[in-house]
N, C-alpha and C positions, 0 to 999 in steps of 0.2 A: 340149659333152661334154669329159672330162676325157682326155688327153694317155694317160694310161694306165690309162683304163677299160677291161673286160673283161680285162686284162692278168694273170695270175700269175709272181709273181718270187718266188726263195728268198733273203732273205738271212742271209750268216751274221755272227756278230761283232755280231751286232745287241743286246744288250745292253748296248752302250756308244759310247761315241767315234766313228769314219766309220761304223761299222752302224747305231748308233742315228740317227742324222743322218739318213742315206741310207732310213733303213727308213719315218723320219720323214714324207719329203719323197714318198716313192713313195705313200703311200698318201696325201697331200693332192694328190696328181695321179692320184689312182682305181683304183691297182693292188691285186689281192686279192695277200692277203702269208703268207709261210710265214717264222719267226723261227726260227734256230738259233744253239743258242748251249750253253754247258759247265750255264746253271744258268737254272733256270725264272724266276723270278723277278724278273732284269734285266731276259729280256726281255718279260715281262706288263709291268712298269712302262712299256717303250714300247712300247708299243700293246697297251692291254688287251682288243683284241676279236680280235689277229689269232692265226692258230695258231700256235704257240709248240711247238719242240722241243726236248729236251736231246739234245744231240750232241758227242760226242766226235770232230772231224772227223780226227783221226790215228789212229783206232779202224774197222781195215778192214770187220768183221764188223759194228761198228754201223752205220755209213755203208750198204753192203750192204742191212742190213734198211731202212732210214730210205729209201733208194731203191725197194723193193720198192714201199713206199705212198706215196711222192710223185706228185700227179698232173702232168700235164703241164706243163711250164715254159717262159713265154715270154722268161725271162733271169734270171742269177743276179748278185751282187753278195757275192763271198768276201771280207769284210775280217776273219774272225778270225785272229788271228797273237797272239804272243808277243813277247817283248822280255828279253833278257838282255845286260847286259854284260861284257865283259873282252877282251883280246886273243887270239890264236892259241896263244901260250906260257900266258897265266894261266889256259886254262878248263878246266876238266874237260870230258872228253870227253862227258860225259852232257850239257853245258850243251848242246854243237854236236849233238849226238844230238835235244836237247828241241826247239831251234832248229828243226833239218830238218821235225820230227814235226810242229809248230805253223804253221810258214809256209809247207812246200813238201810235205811228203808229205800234209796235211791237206786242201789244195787239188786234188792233184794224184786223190784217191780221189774228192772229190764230182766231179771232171770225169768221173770213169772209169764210177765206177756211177749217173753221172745223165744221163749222155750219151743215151742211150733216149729220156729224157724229155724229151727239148731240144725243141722246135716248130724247123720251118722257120722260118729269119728271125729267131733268139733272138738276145739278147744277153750275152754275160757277160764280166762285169769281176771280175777280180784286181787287191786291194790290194793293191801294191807299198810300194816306199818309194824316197826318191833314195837312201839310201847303199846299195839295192843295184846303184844304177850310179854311185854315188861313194864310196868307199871315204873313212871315217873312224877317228880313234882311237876302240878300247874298244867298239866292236862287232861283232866279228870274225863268229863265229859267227851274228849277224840278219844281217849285209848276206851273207852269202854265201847263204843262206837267200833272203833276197830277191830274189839277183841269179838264182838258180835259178828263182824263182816269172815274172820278166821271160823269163828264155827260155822259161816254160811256156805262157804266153801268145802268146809266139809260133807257139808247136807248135800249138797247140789251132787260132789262126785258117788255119793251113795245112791240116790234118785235118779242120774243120770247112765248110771253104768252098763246099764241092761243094752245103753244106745251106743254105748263105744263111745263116752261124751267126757272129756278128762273134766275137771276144775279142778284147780289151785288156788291158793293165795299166795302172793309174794309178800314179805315183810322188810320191806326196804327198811333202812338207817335214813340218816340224813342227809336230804338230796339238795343242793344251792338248787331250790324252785322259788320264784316269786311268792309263797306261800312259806316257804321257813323262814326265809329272808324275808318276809311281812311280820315273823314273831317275832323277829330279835330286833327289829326295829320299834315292837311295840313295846320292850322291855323294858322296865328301871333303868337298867344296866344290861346295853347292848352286846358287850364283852365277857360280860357274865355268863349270859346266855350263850353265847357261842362258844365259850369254853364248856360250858355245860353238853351244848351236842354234839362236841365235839366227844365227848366222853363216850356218847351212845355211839356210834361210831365201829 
C-alpha cells in the first residue's frame, strides 16, 4: 500500500517549481490531490487527472468561497509565493505591498479559512526561503515577506497542537524554478547573480 493512499492534500504553487515537484511526488505515493494555482492550465499540465483550481490566494472573498467547497484535508503544502527585487530605499511601496499579498497574506487566508477542514493529525507545510532568515542584498521586500511566513508557521503549530495538526516551514536555498531563473535574467549582470546564489547554496 502506498505511503499516502487514502490521503487528501491541497497543494498550492503547484503549477510550477517546489509545487509542481511536490504535487508530482504526492500523488506517485497515492495521495488524492487538489491543484491551486493563479492559472488552469500549468496546473492540468501536472497532473492532468487531479482537480485543478484557479485561486487567487491573496483574494480573501475567493479563498472564502474555495473553502466553502473543499472537502476535508489531511495536509497542505503552500509553496505559491512571488519574487521581486530591489532594496528597502529602491522599491516602490506597492512592490513590499505585492511581496506581503503573495508570500504571507496569501498563506496566512488558506490557513484561516481552511482550518475547519484540517483532519486530526494533518500536516501542513509552508514554503519558506533562507533569506527569510538570512538577510541578502536586493531582496528586501521577499525576505521580509518570508521571514513573516517562518513566524506563521510557528503560530499555526502552537494553535494547532491541541488537534494533533503539525506545521512547518521549509527554507529551501536556491531552486532552477522559473521564478530564480526570472531574476537572473532580470539582472545587470546575469553571472553575477548566479554566482551570487550560488553562494546561498
Amino acid at each position: 500500500m502506498k505511503p499516502l493512499a487514502g490521503k487528501t492534500l491541497l497543494v498550492t504553487g503547484a503549477g510550477s517549481g517546489i509545487g509542481r515537484a511536490s504535487a508530482r511526488l504526492f500523488h506517485q505515493l497515492g495521495a488524492s490531490l487538489i491543484l491551486a494555482g493563479r492559472r488552469l492550465e500549468p496546473l492540468r499540465e501536472t497532473l492532468p487527472r487531479a482537480r485543478a483550481v484557479s485561486l487567487d490566494h491573496a483574494d480573501a472573498e475567493a479563498v472564502a468561497a474555495f473553502a466553502r467547497d473543499c472537502p476535508e484535508l489531511d495536509g497542505m503544502l503552500l509553496a505559491a509565493g512571488e519574487l521581486a527585487t530591489g532594496s528597502v530605499a529602491g522599491s516602490p511601496v506597492a512592490i513590499f505591498d505585492r511581496m506581503i499579498a503573495a508570500n504571507l497574506r496569501g498563506p496566512w487566508l488558506l490557513c484561516h479559512h481552511l482550518d475547519p477542514r484540517l483532519r486530526p493529525g494533518a500536516s501542513v507545510v509552508l514554503v519558506g526561503s533562507n533569506i527569510g532568515l538570512r538577510a541578502i542584498p536586493d531582496s528586501a521586500a521577499y525576505s521580509c515577506a518570508k521571514a513573516g511566513l517562518h513566524m506563521l508557521a510557528q503560530v499555526l503549530a502552537l494553535e494547532w497542537a491541541g488537534r494533533a495538526i503539525r506545521c512547518n516551514a521549509i527554507a529551501p536555498g536556491p531552486v532552477r524554478t522559473a521564478m530564480v531563473e526570472a531574476r537572473i535574467g532580470q539582472a545587470a549582470d546575469p553571472g553575477a547573480a548566479l554566482a551570487a546564489l550560488a553562494q546561498m547554496a
